[in-house]
Backbone as a ProteinNet text record, in pm:
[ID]
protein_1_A
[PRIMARY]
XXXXXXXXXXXXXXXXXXXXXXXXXXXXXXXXXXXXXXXXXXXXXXXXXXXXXXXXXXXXXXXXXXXXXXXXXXXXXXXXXX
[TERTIARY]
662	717	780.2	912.6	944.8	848.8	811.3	756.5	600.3	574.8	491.2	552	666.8	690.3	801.7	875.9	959.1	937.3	836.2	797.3	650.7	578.3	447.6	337.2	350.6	250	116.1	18.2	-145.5	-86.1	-105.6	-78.6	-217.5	-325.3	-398.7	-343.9	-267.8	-250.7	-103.7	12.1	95.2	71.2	-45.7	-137.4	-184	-236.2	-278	-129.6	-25.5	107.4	120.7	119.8	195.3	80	-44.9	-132.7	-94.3	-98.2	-40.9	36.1	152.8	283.2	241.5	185.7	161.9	100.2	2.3	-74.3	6.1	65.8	136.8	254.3	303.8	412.5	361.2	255.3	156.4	96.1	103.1	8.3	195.2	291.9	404.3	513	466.1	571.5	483.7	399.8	353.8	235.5	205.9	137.8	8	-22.8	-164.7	-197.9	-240.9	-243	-289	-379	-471.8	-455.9	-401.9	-280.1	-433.2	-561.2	-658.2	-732.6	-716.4	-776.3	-762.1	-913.2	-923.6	-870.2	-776.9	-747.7	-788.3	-781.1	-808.6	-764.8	-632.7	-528.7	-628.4	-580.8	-646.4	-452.2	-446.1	-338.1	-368.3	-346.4	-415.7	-342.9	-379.3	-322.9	-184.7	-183.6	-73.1	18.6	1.6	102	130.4	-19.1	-32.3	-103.4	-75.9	-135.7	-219.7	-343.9	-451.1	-477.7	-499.9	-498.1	-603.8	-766.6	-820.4	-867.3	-909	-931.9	-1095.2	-1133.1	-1293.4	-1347	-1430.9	-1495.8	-1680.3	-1687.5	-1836	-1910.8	-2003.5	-2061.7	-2191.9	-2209.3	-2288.3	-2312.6	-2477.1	-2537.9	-2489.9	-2453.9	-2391.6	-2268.9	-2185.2	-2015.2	-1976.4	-1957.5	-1859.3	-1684.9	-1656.6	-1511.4	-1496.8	-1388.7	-1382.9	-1263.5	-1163	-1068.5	-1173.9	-1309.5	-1331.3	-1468.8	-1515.4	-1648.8	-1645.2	-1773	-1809.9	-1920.6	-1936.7	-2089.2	-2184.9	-2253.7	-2321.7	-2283.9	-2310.5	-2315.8	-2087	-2053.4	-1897.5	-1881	-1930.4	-1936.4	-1989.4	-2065.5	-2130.9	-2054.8	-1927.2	-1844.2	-1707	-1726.5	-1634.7	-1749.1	-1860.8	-1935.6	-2074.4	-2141.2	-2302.2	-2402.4	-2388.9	-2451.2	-2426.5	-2386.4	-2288.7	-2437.5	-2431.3	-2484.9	-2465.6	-2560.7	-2512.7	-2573.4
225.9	184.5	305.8	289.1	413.3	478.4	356.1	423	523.1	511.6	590.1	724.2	690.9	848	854.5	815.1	935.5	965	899.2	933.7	1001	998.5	1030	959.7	811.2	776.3	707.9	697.1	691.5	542.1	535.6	407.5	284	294.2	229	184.6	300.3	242.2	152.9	206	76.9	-78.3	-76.3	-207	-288.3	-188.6	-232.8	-288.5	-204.3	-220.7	-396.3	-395.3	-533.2	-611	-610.7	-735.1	-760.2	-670.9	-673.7	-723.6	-737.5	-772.3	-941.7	-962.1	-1130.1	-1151.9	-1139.9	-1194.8	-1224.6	-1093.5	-1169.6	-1217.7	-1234.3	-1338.3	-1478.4	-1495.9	-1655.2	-1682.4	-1568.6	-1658.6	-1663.2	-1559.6	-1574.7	-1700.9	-1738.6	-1871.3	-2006.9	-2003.1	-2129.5	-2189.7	-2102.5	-2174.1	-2165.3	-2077.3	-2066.9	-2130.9	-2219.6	-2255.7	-2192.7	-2142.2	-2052.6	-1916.4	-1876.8	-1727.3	-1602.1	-1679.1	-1575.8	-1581.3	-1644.6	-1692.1	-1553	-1544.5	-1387.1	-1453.6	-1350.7	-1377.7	-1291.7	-1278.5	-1181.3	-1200.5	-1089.1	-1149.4	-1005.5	-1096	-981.1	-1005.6	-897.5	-872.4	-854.5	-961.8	-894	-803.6	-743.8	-669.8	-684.9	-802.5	-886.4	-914.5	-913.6	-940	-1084.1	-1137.1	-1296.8	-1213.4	-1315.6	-1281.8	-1411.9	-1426.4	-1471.1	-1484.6	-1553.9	-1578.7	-1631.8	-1619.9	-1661.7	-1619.7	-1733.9	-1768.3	-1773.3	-1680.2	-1693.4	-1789.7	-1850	-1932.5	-1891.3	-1937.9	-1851.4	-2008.9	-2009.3	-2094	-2142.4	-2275.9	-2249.2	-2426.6	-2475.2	-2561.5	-2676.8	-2649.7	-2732.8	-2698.2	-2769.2	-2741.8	-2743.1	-2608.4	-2644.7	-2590.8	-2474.5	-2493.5	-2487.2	-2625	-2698.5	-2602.5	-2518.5	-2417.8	-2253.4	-2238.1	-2106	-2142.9	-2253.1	-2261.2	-2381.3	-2369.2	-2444.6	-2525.6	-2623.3	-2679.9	-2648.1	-2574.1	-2566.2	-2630.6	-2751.1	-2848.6	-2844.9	-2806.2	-2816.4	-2714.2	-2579.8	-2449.9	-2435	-2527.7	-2546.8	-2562.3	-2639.8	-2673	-2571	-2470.3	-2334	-2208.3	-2200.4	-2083.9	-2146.2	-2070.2	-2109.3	-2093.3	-1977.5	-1961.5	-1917.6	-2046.4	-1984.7	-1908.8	-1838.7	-1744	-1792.3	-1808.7	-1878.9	-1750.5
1052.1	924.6	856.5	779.6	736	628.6	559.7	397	446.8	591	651	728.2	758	843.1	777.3	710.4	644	514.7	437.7	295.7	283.1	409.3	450.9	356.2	324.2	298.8	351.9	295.6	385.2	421.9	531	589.1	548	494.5	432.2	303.2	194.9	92	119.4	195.2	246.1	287.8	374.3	374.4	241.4	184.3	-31.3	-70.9	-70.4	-126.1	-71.1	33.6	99.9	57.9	98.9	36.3	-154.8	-214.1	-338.1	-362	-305.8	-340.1	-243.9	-157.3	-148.5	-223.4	-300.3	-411.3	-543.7	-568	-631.4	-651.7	-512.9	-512.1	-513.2	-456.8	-458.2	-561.3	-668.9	-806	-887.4	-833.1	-999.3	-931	-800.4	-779.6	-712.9	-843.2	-883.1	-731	-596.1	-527.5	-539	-647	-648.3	-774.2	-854.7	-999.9	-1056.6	-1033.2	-1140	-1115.3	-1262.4	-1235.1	-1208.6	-1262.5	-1249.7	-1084.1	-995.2	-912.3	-817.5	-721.5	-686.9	-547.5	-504	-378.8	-255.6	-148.2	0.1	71.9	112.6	226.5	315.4	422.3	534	647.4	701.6	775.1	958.5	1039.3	1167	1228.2	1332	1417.8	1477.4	1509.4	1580.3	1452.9	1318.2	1213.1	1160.8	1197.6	1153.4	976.9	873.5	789.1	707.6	672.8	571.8	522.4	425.6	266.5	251.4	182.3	116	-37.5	-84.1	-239.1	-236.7	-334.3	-355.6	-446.2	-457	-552.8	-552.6	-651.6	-704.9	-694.2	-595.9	-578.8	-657.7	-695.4	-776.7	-793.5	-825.6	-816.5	-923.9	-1054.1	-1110.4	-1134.2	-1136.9	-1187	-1260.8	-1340	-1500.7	-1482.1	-1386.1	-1402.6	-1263.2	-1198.1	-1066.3	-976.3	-1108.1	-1076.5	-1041.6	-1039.2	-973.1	-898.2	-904.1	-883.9	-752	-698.8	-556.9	-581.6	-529.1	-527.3	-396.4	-367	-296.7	-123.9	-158.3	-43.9	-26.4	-118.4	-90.8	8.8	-13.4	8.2	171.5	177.6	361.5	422	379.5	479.8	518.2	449.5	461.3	510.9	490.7	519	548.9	670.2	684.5	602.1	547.6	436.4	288.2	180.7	100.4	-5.6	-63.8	-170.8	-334.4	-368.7	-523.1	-624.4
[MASK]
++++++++++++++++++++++++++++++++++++++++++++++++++++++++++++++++++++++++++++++++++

């Protein structure tokens, strides 16, 4: 990549740069609704890229935009953590 060998930057924080700049291209053109919603792009090796959205899991539901129900949460992770 140039912005690595001809500007000599840490090729970790170039990785930050580009996940940054998808995040927020996906919350400022409307595909994510909730402009606060935490996101985690992971980038593979091969140059496929990942997008998940966290939600705070939790036994009763008061906001349906950050939060999980437990038993919702099983069906994305084995063991979700409340």
């Amino acid at each position: 990549m140039l912005l690595i060998k001809d500007y000599k930057f840490n090729p970790v924080q170039v990785m930050e740069m580009v996940k940054l700049g998808i995040k927020t291209a996906l919350k400022k053109d409307g595909l994510v609704e909730d402009r606060k919603a935490v996101l985690q792009i992971k980038i593979e090796a091969d140059g496929s890229i990942k997008v998940f959205r966290e939600y705070t899991v939790v036994e009763e539901l008061e906001d349906e935009d950050k939060e999980l129900l437990t038993d919702e949460a099983l069906e994305y992770v084995d063991d979700p953590q409340i």
